[in-house]
Backbone as JSON Lines, residues from 0, in Angstrom:
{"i":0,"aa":"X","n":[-14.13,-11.19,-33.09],"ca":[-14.17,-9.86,-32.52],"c":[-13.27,-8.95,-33.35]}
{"i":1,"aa":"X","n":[-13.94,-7.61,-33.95],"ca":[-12.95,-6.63,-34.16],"c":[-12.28,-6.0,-33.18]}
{"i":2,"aa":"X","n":[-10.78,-5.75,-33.03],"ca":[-10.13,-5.47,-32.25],"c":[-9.93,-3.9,-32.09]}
{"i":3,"aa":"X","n":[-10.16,-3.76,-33.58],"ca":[-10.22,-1.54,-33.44],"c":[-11.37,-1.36,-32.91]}
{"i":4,"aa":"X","n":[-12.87,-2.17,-33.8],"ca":[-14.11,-1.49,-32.98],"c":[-13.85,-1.9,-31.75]}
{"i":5,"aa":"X","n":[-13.47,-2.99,-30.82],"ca":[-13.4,-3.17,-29.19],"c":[-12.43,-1.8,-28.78]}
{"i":6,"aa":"X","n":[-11.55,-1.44,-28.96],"ca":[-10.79,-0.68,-28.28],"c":[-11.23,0.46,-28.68]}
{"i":7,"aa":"X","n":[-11.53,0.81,-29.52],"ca":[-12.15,2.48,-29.95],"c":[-13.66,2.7,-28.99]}
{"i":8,"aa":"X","n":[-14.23,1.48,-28.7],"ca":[-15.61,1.9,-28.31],"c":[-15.27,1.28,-26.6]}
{"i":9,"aa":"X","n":[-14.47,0.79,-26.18],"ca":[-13.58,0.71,-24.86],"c":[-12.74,1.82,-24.45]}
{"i":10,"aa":"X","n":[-12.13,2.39,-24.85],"ca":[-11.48,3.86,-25.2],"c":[-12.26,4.77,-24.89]}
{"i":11,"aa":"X","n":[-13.71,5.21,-25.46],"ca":[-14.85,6.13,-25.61],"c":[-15.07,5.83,-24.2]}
{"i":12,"aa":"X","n":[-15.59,4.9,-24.03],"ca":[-16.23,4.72,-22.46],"c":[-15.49,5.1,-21.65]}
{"i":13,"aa":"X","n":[-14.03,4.24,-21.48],"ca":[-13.57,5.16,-20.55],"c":[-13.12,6.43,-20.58]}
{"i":14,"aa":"X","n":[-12.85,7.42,-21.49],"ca":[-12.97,9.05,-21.88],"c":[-14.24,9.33,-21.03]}
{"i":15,"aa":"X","n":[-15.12,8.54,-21.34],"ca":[-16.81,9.3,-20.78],"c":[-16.57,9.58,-19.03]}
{"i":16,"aa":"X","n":[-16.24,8.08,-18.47],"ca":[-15.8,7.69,-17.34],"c":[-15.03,8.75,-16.11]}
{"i":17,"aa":"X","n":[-14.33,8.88,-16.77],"ca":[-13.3,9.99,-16.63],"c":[-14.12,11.25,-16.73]}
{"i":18,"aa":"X","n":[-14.18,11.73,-17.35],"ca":[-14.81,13.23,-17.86],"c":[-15.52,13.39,-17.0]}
{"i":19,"aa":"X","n":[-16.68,12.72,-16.87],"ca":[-17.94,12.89,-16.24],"c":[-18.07,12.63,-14.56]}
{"i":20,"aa":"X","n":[-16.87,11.95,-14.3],"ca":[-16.48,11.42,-12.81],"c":[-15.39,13.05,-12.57]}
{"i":21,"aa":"X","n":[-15.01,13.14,-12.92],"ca":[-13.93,14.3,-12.52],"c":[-15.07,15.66,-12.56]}
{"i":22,"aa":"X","n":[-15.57,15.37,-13.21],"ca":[-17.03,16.76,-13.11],"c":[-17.4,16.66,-12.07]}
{"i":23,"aa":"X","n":[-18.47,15.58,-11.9],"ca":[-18.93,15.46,-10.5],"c":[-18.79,15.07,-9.28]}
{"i":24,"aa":"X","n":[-17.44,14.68,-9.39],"ca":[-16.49,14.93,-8.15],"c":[-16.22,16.37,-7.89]}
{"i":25,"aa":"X","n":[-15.53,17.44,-8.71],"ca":[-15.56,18.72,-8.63],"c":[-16.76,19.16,-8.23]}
{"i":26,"aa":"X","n":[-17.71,19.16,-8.02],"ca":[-19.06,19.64,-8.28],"c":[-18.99,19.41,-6.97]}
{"i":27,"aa":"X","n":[-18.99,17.93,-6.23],"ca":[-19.74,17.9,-4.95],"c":[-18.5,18.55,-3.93]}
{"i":28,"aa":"X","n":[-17.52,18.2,-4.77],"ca":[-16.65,19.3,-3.29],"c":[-16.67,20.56,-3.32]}
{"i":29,"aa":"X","n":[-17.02,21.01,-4.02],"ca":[-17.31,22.62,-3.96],"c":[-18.47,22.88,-3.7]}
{"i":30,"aa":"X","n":[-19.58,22.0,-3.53],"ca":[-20.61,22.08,-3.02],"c":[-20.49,21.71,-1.24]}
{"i":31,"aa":"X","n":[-19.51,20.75,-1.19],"ca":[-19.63,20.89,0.29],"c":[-18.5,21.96,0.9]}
{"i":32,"aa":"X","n":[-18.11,22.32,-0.06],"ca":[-16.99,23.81,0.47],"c":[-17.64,24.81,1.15]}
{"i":33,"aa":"X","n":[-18.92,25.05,-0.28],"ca":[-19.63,26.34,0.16],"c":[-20.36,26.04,1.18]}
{"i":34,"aa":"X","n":[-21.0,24.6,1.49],"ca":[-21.86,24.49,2.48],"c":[-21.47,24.38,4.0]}
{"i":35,"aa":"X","n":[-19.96,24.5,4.14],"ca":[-18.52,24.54,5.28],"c":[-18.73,23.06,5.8]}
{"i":36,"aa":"X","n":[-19.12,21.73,4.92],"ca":[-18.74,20.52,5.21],"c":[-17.34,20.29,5.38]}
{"i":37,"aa":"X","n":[-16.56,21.12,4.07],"ca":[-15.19,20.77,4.03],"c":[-14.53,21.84,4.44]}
{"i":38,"aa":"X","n":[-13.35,21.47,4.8],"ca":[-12.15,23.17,5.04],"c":[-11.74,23.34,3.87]}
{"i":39,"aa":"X","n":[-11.28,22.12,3.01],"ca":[-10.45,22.12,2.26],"c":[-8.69,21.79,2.2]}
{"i":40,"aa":"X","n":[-8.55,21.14,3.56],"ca":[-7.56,20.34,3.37],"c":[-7.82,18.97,3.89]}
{"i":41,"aa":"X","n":[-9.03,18.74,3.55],"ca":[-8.93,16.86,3.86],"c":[-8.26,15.6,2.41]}
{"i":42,"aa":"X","n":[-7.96,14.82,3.12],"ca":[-8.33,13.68,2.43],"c":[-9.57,13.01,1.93]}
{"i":43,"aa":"X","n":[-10.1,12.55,1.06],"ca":[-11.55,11.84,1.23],"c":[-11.26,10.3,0.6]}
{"i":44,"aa":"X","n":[-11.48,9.72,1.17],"ca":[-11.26,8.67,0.67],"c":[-12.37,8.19,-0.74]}
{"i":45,"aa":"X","n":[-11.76,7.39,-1.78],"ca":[-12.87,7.52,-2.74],"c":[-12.76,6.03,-3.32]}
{"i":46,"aa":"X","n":[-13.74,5.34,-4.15],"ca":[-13.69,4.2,-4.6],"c":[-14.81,4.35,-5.63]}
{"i":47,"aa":"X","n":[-14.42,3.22,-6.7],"ca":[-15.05,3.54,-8.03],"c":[-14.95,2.23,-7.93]}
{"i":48,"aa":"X","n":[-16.56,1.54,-8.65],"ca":[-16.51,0.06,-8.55],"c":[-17.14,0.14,-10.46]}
{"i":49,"aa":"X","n":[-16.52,-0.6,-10.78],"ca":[-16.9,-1.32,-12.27],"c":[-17.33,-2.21,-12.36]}
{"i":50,"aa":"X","n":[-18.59,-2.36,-13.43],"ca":[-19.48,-3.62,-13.68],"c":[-19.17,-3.85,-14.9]}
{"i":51,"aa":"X","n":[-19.33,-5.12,-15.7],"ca":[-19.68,-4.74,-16.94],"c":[-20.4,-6.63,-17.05]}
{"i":52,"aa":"X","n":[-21.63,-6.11,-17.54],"ca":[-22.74,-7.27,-17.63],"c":[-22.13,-8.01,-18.87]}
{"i":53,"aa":"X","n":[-23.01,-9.79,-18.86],"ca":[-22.76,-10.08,-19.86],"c":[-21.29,-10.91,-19.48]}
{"i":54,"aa":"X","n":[-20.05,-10.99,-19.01],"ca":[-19.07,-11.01,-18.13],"c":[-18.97,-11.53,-17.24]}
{"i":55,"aa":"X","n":[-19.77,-10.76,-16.47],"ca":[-19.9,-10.52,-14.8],"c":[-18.14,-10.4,-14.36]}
{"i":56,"aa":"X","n":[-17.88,-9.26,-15.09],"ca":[-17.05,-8.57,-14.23],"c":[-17.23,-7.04,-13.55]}
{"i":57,"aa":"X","n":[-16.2,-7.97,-12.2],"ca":[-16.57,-6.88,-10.62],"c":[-15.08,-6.29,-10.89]}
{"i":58,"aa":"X","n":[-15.23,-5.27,-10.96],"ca":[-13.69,-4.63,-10.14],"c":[-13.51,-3.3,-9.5]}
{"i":59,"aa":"X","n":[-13.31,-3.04,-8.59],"ca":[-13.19,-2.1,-7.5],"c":[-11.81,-1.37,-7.13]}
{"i":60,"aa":"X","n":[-11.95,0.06,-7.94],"ca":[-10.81,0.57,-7.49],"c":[-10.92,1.48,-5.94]}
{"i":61,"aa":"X","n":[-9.92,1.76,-5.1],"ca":[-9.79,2.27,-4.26],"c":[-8.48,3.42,-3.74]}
{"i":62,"aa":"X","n":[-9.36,4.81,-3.41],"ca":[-7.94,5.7,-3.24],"c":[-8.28,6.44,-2.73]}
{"i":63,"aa":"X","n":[-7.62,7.9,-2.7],"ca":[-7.6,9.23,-2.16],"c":[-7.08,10.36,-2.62]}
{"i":64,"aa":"X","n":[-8.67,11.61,-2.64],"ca":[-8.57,12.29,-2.97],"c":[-8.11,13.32,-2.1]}
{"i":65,"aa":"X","n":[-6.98,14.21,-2.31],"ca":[-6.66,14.87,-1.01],"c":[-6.94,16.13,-1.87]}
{"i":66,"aa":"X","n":[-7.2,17.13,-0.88],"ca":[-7.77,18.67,-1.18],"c":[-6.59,19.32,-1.21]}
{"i":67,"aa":"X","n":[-6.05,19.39,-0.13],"ca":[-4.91,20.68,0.0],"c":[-3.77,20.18,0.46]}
């Protein structure tokens, strides 16, 4: 195994991960803002589960997103 290509293209993914999860997390709470689901000072509880085939690794993070 190359150890730069593993971590540079492990690195990328999770950049993507991130980026694209923090988008559409933003997205749906301001979508349920405008739609008066939320007030805007809740907690939401949130969990992000990771696969990665080939492995068969499971791992499941768990937390909270608080608004206000």
């Amino acid at each position: 195994m190359n150890e730069d290509s593993f971590n540079s293209s492990l690195r990328g993914f999770l950049k993507k991960v991130g980026i694209t999860s923090q988008r559409e997390i933003e997205k749906a709470v301001r979508d349920a803002l405008a739609a008066g689901k939320l007030k805007g000072n809740e907690k939401l509880p949130a969990k992000m589960v990771l696969t990665i085939g080939g492995i068969s690794l499971t791992h499941e993070i768990s937390g909270e997103i608080e608004l206000g």
